[in-house]
N, C-alpha and C positions, 0 to 999 in steps of 0.2 A: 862699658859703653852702653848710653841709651837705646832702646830701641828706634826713637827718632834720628842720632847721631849716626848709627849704622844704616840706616833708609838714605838719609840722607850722602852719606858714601856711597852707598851704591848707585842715587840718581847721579852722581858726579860722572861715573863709571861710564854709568847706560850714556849717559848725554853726551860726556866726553870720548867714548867710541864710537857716535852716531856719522861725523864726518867720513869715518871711514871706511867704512861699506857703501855709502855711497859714491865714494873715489873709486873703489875697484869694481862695482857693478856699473858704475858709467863708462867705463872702458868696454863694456860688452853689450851695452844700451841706450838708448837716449835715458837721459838724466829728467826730462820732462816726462817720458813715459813710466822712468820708476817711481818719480815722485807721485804721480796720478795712482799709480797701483797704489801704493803705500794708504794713500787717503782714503782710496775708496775702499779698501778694507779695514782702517784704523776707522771710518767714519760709520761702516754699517756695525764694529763692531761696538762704539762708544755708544750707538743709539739704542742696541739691544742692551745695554749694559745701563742707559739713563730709566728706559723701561716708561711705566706708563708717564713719568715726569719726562720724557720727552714731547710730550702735549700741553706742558704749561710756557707756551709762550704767549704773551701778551698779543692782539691783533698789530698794536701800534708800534710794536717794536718790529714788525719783521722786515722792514723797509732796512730798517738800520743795522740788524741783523744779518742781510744779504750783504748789504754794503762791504762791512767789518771781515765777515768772512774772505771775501775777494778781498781785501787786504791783507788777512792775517795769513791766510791758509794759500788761495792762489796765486798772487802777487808773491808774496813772502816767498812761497818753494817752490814757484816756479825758476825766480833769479837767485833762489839760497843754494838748489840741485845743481844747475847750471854752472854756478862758478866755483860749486865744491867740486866738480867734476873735470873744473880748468887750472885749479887753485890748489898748493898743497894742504890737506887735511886740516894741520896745525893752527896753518896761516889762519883757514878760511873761518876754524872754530874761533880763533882770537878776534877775528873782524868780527863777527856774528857776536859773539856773546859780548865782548868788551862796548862795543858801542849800543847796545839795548841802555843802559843809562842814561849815554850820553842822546840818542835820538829821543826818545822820551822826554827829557829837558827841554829840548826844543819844540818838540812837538805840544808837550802840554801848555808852555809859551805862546805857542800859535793860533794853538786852538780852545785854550780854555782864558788864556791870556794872565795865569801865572808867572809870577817877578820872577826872573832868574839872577838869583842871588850871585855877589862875586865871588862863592865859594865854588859854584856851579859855572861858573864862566870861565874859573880858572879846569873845570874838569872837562868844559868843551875844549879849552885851549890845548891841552893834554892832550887829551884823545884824539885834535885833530895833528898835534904835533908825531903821535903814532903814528897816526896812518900814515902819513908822511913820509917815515920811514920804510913802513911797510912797501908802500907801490913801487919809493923813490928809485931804490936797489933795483927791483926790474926793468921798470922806465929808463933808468940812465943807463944802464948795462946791458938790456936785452935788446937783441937786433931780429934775433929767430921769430919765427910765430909763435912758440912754446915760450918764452919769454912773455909775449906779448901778453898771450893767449890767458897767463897765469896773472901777469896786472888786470886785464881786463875781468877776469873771475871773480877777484880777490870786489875790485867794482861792483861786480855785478851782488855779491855777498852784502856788502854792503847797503844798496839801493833796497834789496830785500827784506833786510832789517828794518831799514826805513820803513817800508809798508809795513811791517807788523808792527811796530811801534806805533806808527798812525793810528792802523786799525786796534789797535788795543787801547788808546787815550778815546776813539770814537766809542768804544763798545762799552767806557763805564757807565751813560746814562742806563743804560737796559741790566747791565751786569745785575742790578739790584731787581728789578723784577721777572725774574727764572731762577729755578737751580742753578748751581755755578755747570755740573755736569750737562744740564740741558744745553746749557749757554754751548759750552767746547763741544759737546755732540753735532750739534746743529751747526757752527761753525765749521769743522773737521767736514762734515757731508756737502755741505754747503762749497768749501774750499775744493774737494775733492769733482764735484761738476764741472768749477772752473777751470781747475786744472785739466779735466779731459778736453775742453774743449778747446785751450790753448794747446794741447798736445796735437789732438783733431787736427787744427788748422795749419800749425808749425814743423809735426812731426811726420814720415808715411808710417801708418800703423795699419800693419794686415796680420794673417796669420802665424806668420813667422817672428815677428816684434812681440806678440802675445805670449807663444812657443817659447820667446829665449826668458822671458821671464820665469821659465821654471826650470834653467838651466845651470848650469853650476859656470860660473859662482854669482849669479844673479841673488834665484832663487832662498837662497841662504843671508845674504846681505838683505834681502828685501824684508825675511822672514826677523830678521834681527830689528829694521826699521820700525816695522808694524811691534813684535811683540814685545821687544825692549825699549826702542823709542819713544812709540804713543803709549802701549799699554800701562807697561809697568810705571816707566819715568812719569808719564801723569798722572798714575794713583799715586806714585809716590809724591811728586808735587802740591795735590791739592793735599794733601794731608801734613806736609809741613807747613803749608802754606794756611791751613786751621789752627795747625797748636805753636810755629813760629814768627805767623805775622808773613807780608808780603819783604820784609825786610831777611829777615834770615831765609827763609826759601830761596832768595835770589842769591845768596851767597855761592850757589854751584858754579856763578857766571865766573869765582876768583878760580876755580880747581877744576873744570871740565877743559877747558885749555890747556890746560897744561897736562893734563893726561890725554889731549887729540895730540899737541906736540909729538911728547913721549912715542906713543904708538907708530904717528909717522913716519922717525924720524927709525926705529924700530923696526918696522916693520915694510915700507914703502921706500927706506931709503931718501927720506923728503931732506931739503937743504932748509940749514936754520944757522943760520949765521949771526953776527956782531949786529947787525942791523936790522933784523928781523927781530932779534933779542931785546934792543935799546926800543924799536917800537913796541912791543907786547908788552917791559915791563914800563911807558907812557901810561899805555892804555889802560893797564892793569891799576893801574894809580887814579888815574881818570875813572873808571868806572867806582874805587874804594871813596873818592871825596864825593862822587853824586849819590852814592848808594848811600853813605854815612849819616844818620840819624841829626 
């Protein structure tokens, strides 16, 4: 095995056990307050890590710059925390990763006014035939709040995506003038403001909210966010994403799912049934025909 084959294994790993520490440290937290922690130490830690190239941004880019950010970083993990934290792990990774193609298709349709080809139409059609699935089962079955609680997650996971996908079709005019690292420092810091401040206004944070972040099993889940989440899985990222192109890097989106499944179903006791199955392996099809060269 490659050393890029093995990296890239292990981003699948890192990416695909990220749902779930934040499912069992939202049980002992708000899920807006972990996700704020996470950024605001993933983002001082990316800045000292971009080093003096975290001073090469263009004047004219920082408008678009903040924008994308509050897209990709605040938007994205405020409604991505939140409804991994209402939503089973599995679920929530399969919504999240499988529809990054398929919003992206749309969005660069919208916004840059790219054809969406009928190969791509039939990957929306898919992908929205998943979700479909996915909600439909708790929609039509669930009467409890916990039922509810868990469609409206799996929503809110989804809407999340949407903003990062935006923000990331927004963020190509500038991608080309900064380092790519400057670029995600600055975003990560950037994301990580917003998020405190929708936490601020949404969540009560005193001393004791602060306190339980270094509790067990917060502390630990958090610690795995930050250092295996952002750290690692992003060096490993950009660096497949140098030597295999934007096309094979994204391939984690077929195998990080299925090893959040795994885990949850493992480990949390998470339900994954005939219908939850028929939609992930949609989805999974939907994200191989938009991803497909």
């Amino acid at each position: 095995m490659s050393r890029n084959a093995a990296l890239f294994a292990l981003l699948c790993l890192v990416w695909g056990l990220t749902f779930l520490p934040v499912r069992i440290a939202s049980a002992h937290t708000s899920p807006l307050l972990l996700a704020a922690a996470r950024f605001v130490i993933a983002g001082g830690l990316l800045l000292l890590w971009a080093g003096r190239d975290a001073r090469k941004v263009p004047r004219a880019a920082w408008p678009r710059l903040i924008g994308t950010a509050l897209l990709v970083n605040t938007a994205n993990y405020a409604f991505l925390f939140w409804g991994a934290a209402h939503a089973p792990s599995g679920l929530s990774a399969i919504v999240n990763m499988a529809t990054i193609p398929i919003w992206t298709l749309i969005a660069v349709r919208l916004i840059e006014g790219e054809a969406i080809t009928g190969r791509r139409i039939l990957a929306i059609a898919l992908g929205t035939a998943g979700l479909g699935f996915l909600f439909g089962q708790r929609l039509a079955s669930g009467v409890g709040a916990g039922d509810a609680l868990e469609a409206w997650g799996l929503a809110s996971v989804a809407f999340g995506t949407l903003c990062y996908c935006i923000g990331a079709v927004l963020s190509r005019p500038i991608a080309g003038t900064m380092p790519t690292l400057t670029l995600a420092s600055w975003q990560t810091a950037i994301g990580a403001a917003g998020l405190i401040v929708v936490t601020l206004a949404l969540e009560p944070v005193g001393a004791a909210e602060l306190a339980g972040l270094l509790a067990w099993p917060v502390a630990p889940a958090l610690a795995f966010l930050v250092g295996a989440g952002s750290l690692i899985g992003f060096t490993i990222f950009i660096r497949l994403l140098r030597d295999w192109g934007a096309f094979g890097a994204g391939l984690y989106a077929f195998v990080s799912p299925v090893i959040a499944v795994i885990a949850g179903v493992l480990l949390l006791d998470e339900p994954f049934g005939r219908s939850e199955a028929i939609g992930a392996a949609l989805m999974f099809a939907a994200a191989a025909i938009a991803l497909r060269r």
